[in-house]
C-alpha positions in Angstrom: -54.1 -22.5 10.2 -51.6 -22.1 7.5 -53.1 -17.9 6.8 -52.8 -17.4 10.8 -49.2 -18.5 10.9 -48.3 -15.9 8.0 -50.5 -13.3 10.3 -48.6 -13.9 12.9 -44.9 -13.8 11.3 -45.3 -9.8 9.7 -45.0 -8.3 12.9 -42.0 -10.3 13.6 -41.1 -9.4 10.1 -41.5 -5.6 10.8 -39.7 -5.4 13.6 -36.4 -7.9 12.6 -36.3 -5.2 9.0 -36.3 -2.3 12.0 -33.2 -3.6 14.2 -31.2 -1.4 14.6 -28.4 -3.9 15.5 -28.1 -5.1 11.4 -25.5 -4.1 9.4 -27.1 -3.5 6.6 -26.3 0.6 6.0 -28.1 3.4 7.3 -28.0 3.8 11.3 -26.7 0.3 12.6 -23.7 -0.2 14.4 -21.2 -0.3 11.3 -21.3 3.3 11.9 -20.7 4.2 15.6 -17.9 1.9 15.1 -16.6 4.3 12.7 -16.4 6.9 15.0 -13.3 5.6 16.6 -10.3 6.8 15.7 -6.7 4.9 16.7 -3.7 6.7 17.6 -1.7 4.0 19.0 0.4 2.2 16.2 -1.0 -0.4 14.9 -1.1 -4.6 15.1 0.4 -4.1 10.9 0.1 -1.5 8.3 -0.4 -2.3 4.5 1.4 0.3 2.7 2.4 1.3 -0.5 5.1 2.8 -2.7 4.6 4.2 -6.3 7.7 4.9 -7.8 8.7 6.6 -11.6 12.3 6.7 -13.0 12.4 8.4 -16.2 15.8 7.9 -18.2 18.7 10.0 -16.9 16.2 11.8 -14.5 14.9 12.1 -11.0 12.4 9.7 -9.8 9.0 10.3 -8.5 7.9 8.9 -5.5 4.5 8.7 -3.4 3.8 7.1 -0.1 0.2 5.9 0.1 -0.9 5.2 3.6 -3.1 2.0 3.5 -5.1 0.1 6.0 -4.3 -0.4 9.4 -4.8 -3.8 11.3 -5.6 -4.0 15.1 -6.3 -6.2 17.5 -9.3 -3.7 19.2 -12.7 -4.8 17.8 -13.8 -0.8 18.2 -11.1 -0.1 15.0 -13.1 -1.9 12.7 -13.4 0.7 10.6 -9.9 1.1 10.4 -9.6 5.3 11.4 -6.6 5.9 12.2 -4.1 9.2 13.0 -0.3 9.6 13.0 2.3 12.5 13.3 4.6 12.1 9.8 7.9 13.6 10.4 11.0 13.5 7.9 13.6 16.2 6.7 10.9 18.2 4.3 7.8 18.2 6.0 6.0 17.4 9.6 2.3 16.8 9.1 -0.7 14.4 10.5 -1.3 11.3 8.4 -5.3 10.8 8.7 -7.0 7.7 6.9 -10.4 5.8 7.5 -13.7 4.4 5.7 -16.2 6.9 7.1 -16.6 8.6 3.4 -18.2 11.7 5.5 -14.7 12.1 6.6 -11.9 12.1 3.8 -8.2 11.0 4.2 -6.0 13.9 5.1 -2.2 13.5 4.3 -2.8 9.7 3.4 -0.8 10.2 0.3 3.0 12.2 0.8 5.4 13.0 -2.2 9.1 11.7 -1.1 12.3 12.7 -2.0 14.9 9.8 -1.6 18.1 10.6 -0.3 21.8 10.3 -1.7 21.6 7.0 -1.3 18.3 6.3 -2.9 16.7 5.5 0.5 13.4 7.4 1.7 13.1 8.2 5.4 11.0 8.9 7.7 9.2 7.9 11.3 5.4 7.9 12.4 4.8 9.0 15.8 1.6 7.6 18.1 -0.4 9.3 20.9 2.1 7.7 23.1 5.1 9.5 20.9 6.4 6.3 20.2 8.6 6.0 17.0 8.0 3.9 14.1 11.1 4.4 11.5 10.7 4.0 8.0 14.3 3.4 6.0 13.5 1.6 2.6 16.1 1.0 0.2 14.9 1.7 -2.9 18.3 1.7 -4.9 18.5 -1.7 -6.1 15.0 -0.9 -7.7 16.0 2.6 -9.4 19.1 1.3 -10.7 17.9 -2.1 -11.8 18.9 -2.4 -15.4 22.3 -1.5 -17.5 22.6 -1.2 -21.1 24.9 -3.7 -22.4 24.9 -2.9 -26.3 21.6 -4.5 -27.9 21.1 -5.9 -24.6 19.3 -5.1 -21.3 20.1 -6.7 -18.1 17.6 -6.0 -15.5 18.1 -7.5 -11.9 15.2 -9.2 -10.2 15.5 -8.6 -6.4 14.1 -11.7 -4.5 10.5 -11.8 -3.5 10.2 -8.9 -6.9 8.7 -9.1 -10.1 9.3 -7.5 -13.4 6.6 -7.0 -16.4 7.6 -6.1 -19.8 5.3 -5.1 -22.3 4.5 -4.9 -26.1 6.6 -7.8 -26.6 6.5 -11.5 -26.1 7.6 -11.7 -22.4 6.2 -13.4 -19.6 6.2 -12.1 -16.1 9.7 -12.1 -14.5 10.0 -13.4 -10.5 12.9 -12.4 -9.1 13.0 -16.0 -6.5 12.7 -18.0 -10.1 16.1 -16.7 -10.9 19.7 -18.3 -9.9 21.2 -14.9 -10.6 18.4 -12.1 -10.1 19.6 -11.1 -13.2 17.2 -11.3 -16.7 18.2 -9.9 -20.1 16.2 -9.5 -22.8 16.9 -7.7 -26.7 16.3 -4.1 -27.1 15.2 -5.2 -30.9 12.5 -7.6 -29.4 9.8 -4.7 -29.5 9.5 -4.0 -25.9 8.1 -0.6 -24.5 11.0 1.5 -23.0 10.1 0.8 -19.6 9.1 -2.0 -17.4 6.9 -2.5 -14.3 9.0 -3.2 -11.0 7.1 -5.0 -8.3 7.7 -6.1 -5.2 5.8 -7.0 -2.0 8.0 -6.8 0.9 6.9 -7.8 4.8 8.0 -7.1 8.1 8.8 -3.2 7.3 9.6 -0.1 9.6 11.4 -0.5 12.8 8.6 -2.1 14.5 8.5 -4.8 11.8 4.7 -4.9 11.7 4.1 -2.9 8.4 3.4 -4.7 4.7 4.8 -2.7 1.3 4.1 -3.2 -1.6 6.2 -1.1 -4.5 4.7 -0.8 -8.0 7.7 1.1 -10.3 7.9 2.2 -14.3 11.6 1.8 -14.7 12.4 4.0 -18.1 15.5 1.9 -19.7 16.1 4.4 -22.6 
């Protein structure tokens, strides 16, 4: 009985390995579902910000495009396309997980304005506007030099890292101030990393950001 009840499960077997409806790779639904691409804005965006202020110099900064969150099923895969338009440059944002199919544009180089602000809206299908205005000022100019001293403000829902020295990790809502100081004879590299993770971004308030900066103090 026992060998006719094995007999009888490896066509079963056979054909459950077959299915085409398993996402296990290869041909199964994972990958029609990545042949959608949205161009509507999106439920949220997680976005983020790398940023590199030498000492008494410009800073770099780079826009990565991350994933985008909707509330269509079909978007799974997370494809998704956007017209990028600010003062330098108008181009079409392109990011998704179908590795046959690279990101285009899902990285920018910014320049900030005057005002240490970067700028800049994505347009939909529909042309509807989603304004970026992100003040990064308090972030670029974050320290002073006070004699053997650095002060180095820590902007609510921030964090600061200093290395090479015997400092612990800096969070800017621990502070009654924002402001820490620590000795520029402690040891401590010449920069510090700047992060924050900031919500309710862009003027749709749906995107995520989250800012990772080298701050160069000397």
């Amino acid at each position: 009985m026992k060998k006719n009840w094995i007999l009888l499960s490896i066509p079963f077997l056979f054909n459950l390995l077959s299915c085409e409806g398993l996402s296990m790779g290869g041909n199964g639904e994972e990958v029609k579902d990545c042949t959608y691409v949205l161009r509507e804005h999106a439920t949220t965006m997680y976005n983020n910000l790398e940023i590199r202020c030498l000492y008494n110099s410009n800073c770099s900064i780079i826009f990565h495009f991350g994933p985008a969150g909707s509330s269509k099923d079909i978007n799974a895969c997370g494809n998704y396309e956007y017209k990028f338009i600010n003062n330098e440059k108008t181009i079409i944002v392109q990011k998704g997980r179908d590795f046959n199919k690279p990101s285009v544009n899902a990285d920018i180089n910014l320049i900030p304005d005057s005002d240490e602000h970067v700028r800049f809206s994505l347009f939909d299908k529909n042309n509807i506007e989603k304004k970026y205005d992100i003040d990064l000022s308090g972030i670029i100019h974050s320290f002073t030099v006070r004699g053997d001293s650095v002060d180095v403000n820590v902007m609510k829902d921030c964090r600061m890292d200093l290395y090479s020295c015997q400092r612990e990790t800096v969070y800017g809502n621990e502070l009654q101030d924002d402001k820490y100081t620590f000795s520029v004879n402690e040891g401590c590299n010449d920069y510090y990393r700047y992060r924050c993770s900031w919500h309710n971004q862009s003027s749709l308030e749906t995107d995520d950001l989250d800012i990772s900066a080298a701050i160069y103090w000397k």
